[in-house]
C-alpha positions in Angstrom: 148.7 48.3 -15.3 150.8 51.2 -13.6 152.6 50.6 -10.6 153.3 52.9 -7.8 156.5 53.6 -7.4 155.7 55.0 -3.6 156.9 51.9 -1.5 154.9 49.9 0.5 155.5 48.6 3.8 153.5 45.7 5.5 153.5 44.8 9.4 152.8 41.6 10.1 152.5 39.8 13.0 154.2 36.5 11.7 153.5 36.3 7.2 155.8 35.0 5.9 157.4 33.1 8.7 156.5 30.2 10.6 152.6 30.2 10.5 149.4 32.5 10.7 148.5 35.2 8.2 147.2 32.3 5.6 144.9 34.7 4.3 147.2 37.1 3.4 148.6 35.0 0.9 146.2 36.2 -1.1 146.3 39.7 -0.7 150.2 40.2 -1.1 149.7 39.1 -4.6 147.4 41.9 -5.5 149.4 44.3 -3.8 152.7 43.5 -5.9 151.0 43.8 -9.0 150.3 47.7 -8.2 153.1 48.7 -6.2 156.5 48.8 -7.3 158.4 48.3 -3.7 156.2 46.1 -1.1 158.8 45.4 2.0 156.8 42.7 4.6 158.7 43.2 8.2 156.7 40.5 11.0 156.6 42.0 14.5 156.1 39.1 16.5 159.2 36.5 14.6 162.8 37.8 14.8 165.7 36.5 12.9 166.4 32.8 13.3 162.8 32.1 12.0 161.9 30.1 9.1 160.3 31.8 6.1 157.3 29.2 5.0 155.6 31.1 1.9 157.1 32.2 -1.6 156.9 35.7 -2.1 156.5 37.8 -5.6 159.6 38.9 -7.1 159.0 42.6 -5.8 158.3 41.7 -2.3 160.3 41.2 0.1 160.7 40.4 4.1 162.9 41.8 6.9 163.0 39.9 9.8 163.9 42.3 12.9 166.3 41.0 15.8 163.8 40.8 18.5 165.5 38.6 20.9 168.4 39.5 23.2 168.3 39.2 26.8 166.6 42.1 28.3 163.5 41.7 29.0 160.8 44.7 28.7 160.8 46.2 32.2 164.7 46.7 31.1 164.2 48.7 28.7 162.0 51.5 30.3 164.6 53.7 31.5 166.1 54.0 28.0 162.6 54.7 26.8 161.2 56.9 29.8 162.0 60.1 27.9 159.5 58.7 24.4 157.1 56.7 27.0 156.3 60.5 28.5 155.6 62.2 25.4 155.6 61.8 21.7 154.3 59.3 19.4 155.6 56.1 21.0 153.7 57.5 24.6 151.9 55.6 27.3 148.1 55.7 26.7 147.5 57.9 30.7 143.6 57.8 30.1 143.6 54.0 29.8 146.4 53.9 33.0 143.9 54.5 35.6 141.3 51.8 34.5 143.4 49.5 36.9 146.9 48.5 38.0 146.4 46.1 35.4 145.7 48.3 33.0 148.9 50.3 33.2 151.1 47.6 33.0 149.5 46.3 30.2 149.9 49.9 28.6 153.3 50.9 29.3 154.4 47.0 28.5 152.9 47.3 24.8 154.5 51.0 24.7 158.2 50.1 25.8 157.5 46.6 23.3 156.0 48.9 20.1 158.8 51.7 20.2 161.5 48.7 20.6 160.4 47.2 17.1 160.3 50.9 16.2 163.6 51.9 16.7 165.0 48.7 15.4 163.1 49.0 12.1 164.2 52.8 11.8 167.8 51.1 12.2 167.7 48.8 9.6 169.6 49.2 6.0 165.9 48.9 4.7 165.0 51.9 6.5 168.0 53.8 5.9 168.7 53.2 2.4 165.6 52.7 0.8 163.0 54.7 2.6 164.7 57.7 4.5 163.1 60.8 2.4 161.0 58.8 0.7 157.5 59.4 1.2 155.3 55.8 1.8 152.4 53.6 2.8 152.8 52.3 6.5 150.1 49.6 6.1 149.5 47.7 10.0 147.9 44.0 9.0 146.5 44.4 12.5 145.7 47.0 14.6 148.7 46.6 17.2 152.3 46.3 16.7 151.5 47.2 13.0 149.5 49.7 13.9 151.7 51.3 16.0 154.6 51.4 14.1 152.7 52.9 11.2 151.3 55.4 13.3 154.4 56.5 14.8 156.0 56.5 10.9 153.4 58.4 10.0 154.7 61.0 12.8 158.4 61.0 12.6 159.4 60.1 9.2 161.2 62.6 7.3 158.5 62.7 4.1 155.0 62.1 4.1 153.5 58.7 5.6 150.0 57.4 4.7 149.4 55.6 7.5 146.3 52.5 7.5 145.5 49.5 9.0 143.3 46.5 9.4 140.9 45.2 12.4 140.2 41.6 13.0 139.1 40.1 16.2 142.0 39.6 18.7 143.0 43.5 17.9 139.8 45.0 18.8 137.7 42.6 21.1 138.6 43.8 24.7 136.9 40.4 25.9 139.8 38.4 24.4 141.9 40.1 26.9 143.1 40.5 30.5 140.6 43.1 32.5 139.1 43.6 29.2 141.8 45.8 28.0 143.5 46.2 24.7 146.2 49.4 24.9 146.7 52.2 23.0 143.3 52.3 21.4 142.5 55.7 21.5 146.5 56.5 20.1 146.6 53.9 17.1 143.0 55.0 15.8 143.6 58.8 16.2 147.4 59.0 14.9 146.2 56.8 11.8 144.8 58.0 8.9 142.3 55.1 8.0 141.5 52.1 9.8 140.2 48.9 7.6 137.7 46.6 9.8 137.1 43.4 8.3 133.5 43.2 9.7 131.0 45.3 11.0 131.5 43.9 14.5 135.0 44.4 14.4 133.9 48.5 13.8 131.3 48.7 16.3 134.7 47.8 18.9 136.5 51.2 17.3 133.5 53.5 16.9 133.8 54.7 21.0 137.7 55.9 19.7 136.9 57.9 16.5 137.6 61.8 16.6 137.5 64.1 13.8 140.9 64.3 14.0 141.3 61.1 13.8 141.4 57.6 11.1 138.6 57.3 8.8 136.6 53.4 9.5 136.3 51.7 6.1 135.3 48.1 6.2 137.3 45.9 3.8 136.5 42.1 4.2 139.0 39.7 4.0 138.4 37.3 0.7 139.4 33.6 -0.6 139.9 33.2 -4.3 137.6 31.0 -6.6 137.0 27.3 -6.8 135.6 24.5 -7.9 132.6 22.9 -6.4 131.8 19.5 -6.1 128.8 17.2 -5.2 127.9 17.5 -1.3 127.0 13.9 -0.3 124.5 13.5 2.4 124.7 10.1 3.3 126.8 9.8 5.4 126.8 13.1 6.6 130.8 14.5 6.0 131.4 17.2 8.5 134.7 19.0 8.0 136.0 21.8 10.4 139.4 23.7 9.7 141.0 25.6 12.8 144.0 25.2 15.1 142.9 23.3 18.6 143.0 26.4 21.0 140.9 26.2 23.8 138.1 28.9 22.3 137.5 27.2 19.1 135.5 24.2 21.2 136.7 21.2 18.8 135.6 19.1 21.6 131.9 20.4 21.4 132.2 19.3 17.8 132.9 16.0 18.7 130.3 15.9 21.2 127.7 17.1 18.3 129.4 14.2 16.0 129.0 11.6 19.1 125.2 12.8 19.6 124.1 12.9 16.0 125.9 9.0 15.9 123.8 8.1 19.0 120.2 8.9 16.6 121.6 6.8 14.1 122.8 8.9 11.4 126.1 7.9 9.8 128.6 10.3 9.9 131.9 10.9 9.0 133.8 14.2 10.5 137.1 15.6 9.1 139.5 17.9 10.7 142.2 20.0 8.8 144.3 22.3 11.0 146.9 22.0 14.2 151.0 21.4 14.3 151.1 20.4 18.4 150.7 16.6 18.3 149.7 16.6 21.8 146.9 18.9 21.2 146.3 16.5 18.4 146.4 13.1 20.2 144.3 14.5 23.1 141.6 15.7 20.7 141.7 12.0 18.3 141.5 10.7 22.0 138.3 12.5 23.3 136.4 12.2 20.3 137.7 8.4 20.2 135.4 8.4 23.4 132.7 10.6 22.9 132.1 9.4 19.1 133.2 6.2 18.9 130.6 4.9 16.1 132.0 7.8 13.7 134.4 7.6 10.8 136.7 9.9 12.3 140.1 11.8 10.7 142.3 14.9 11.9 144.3 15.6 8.9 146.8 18.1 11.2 148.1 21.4 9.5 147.5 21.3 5.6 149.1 24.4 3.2 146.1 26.6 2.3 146.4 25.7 -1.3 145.9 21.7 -0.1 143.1 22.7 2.4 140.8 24.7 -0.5 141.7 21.3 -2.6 140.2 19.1 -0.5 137.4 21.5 -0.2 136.3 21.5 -3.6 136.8 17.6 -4.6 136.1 16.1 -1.4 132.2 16.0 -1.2 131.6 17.2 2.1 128.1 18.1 3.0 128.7 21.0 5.8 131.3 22.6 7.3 131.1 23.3 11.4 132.6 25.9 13.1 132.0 26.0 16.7 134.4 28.7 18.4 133.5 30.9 21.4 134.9 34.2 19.2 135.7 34.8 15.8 135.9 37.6 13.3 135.0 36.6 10.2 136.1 33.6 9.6 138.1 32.5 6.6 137.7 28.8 6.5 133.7 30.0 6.1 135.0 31.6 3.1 136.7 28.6 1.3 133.7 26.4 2.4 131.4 29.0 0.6 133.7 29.6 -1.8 133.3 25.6 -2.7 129.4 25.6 -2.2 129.5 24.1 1.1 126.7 25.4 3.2 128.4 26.3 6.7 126.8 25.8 10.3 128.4 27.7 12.7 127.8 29.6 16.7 126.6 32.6 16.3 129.4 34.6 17.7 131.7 37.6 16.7 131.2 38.5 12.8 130.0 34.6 11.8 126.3 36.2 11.0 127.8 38.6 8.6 128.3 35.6 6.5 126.5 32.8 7.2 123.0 33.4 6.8 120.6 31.7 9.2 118.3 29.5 6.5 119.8 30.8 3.4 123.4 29.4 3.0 123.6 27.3 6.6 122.6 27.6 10.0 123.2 29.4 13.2 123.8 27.7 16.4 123.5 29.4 19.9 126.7 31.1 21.0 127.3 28.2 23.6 125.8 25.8 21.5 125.9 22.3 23.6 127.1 19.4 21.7 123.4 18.8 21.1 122.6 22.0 20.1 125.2 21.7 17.3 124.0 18.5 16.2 120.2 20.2 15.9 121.7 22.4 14.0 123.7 20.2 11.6 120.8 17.8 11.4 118.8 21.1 10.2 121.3 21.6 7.9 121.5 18.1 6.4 117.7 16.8 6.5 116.8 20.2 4.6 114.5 19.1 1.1 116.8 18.5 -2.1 116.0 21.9 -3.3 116.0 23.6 0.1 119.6 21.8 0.6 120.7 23.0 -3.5 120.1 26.8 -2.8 121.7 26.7 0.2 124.5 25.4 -1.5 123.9 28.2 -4.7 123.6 30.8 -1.8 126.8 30.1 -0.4 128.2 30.7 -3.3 126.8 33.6 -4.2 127.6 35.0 -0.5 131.5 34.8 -1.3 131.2 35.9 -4.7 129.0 39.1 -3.6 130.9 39.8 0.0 134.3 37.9 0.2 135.7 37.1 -3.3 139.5 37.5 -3.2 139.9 39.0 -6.8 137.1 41.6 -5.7 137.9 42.4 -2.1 142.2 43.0 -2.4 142.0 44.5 -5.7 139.5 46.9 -4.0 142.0 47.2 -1.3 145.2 47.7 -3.3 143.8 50.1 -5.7 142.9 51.9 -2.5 146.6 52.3 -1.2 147.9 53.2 -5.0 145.0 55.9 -4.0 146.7 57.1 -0.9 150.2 56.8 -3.0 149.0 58.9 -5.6 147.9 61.9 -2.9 151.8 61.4 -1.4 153.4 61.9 -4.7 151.5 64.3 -5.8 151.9 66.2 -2.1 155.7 66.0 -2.5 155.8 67.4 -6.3 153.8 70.4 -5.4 
C-alpha cells in the first residue's frame, strides 16, 4: 500500500502521555500504515511528562514546554495585537453572552495562540514542515482544533485542516454558563469537521456556513475479539470508566445493593481509576450500600488487559450509568465481546445500544432502582431472547464501530485530502 508522503500532524490533548486518548491507540496504527510522516504533539502535557504507549516506527511525539511561570492574563499584552484580529482572534459575538463568557473566550484565545507560537518554534516545525504542504488533523475540536485551523491560515504551503467532535468539545452543558469558545471560528476556518455521533453534530449544525467545514460523522471503533460464555447466575456486572462525579458509579452500586436486596446473586466488577482515594471512597460506599455482593474494583487496567478480560471473563452485562457521554467506547469493547450493554439513555448511548435488541436503556437519571429494572430486564430475558441480544451486539460493532472499518475509512480519508495538496502544489 502507498504511503503519503504529505506529513501528518496529530493534536492531542494528552496520547501518548500520561493517560486519556485509549481509543486512539487504535487509530494511530492505521494512520502510519498510509502516511509516511505522522508527528503527535499533546496540547494539554508539556515536557516533563511521561510517555505511556509505544508508538509505530514512523510516528512520533513532541511534547511542547507549556509550563513557565506566567500565567494566562500575562500573556495578553504580548498577544493583544493577534487577539484583535487574525486567525488566533477573540470570538466578539460569543463576548457579549456574558462577563463570563468573555473571559472564557479571550482565556482559550491567549491559551490556543500560546501552543501556537510554540509549535511554530519548534525544530519540528522548522525543519520538517516549513514549505511543506500538510494535514493539521485536531483529535478534538479545541486546542487541536485551533491550532489546525490557524495552520491552515498562516502556513507557508497548503494546510488541510480537519478535526474530530466528541462530547466535552461540543456539549455547552458540560460547561460554565453553557459556553464552549471559539465555536463559530474553529468550524468555519476548518475544512472538515469529524463528529463521532449524530448528537455530537446536532451541537455544530447552528455554526455551519457555506464557507465553512464540511460535518462528516466518523465513529470511533474498537478492534475484534473473542467472545465468551455470558453466565447468568450470578449475574456479573462489569462497568469500565474513571470515578468522576458524572459517571454516577455510586448509582451503580445502589442498583447492585437493590438487585442483592430481591435476592439475586450478583457479582459487580469495576475496571478503571488511578486516584486511590477516589477508589477507597467508592469500595467504601458500595461496601455499605451492597454489602451482600461479591464486589471488585480492579483500578486502571492497559486497554489491551481491559478487552482481555472482556472476552474470557464471562460477564453477563455491562452498565454504564453516566449523566453524559458521547459514544462510549467501553460500549464498544463490551459489544465487541458479545456482552449485551445496559446503559442511561444520555448523549450518543442510543446510537449504539439498542433498547431490546442488544441491551437496554435506562432513564437519563436512572435511580439505583431504575438501573437495577433495567439490568434485571436484561438478565431475566428467555435463553433465546438473552442469545440475540448477545449476536446483536455483535453485529452492532461489526456494522457501526469496528476498528479495522471505521480508521481505515478515516485514514484513507486524509491520504484523500493529501492527495488534493500534492496535486495543488505540482500544478
Amino acid at each position: 500500500m502507498k504511503k503519503s508522503s504529505v506529513p501528518l500532524v496529530v493534536f492531542t490533548d494528552n496520547y501518548p502521555f500520561d493517560v486519556g486518548e485509549e481509543f486512539f491507540e487504535q487509530e494511530i496504527n492505521y494512520l502510519a500504515e498510509r502516511f509516511t510522516e505522522v508527528w503527535v504533539v499533546p496540547m494539554r502535557v508539556g515536557v516533563g511528562a511521561s510517555k505511556t504507549r509505544l508508538l509505530p516506527e514512523n510516528v512520533s511525539a513532541v511534547l511542547l514546554p507549556l509550563e513557565d511561570a506566567r500565567g494566562w492574563k500575562q500573556r495578553v499584552p504580548w498577544y493583544l495585537p493577534r487577539l484583535v484580529a487574525g486567525p488566533g482572534r477573540v470570538e466578539l459575538g460569543n463576548t457579549r453572552r456574558s462577563a463570563v463568557c468573555a473571559v472564557r473566550e479571550l482565556h482559550f484565545a491567549v491559551d490556543a495562540l500560546h501552543r501556537f507560537e510554540l509549535f511554530t518554534r519548534t525544530r519540528l516545525y522548522r525543519e520538517r514542515l516549513v514549505g511543506r504542504p500538510l494535514i493539521a488533523y485536531g483529535y478534538w475540536l479545541y486546542y487541536g482544533a485551533a491550532m489546525a485551523q490557524m495552520l491552515r491560515a498562516t502556513h507557508d504551503a497548503p494546510v488541510a485542516a480537519v478535526s474530530r467532535a466528541h462530547a466535552y468539545d461540543v456539549n455547552e452543558s458540560y460547561k460554565p454558563q453553557g459556553h464552549l469558545p471559539a465555536r463559530r471560528r474553529l468550524v468555519e476556518g476548518l475544512d472538515e469537521v469529524y463528529p463521532i455521533s449524530q448528537y455530537a453534530a446536532s451541537f455544530l449544525t447552528p455554526y455551519l456556513s457555506a464557507g465553512g467545514a464540511r460535518l462528516d460523522i466518523r465513529h470511533l471503533g474498537v478492534p475484534a475479539s473473542g467472545r465468551g460464555e455470558r453466565t447468568r447466575e450470578p449475574i456479573h456486572i462489569v462497568s469500565c470508566s474513571h470515578l468522576a462525579p458524572y459517571k454516577r458509579i455510586d448509582r451503580l452500586a445502589d442498583a447492585v445493593g437493590a438487585l442483592s436486596e430481591r435476592g439475586r446473586r450478583v457479582r459487580w466488577t469495576h475496571i478503571g481509576e488511578r486516584d486511590e482515594q477516589r477508589l477507597e471512597a467508592m469500595r467504601e460506599y458500595a461496601a455499605r450500600v451492597a454489602p451482600k455482593a461479591k464486589i471488585e474494583f480492579l483500578g486502571y487496567l492497559p486497554n489491551d488487559r481491559t478487552r482481555s478480560l472482556l472476552e474470557t471473563a464471562g460477564y453477563t452485562v455491562l452498565v454504564n450509568s453516566s449523566a453524559g457521554e458521547g459514544v462510549p467506547v467501553s460500549v464498544m469493547e463490551a459489544m465487541a465481546a458479545g456482552i449485551p450493554v445496559v446503559a442511561t439513555d444520555v448523549g450518543g448511548t442510543k446510537e449504539i445500544v439498542h433498547d431490546g435488541v442488544n441491551g437496554v436503556l435506562a432513564p437519563a437519571q436512572a435511580t439505583g432502582e431504575e438501573l437495577a429494572d433495567a439490568i434485571a430486564q436484561a438478565v431475566d430475558a428467555s435463553p433465546d431472547d438473552f442469545r440475540r441480544m448477545c449476536e446483536q451486539a455483535v453485529l452492532t460493532w461489526d456494522e457501526e464501530f469496528n476498528a479495522e472499518r471505521q480508521y481505515r475509512g478515516m485514514a484513507r480519508r486524509l491520504v484523500e485530502l493529501a492527495e488534493g495538496l500534492r496535486q495543488g502544489a505540482a500544478a
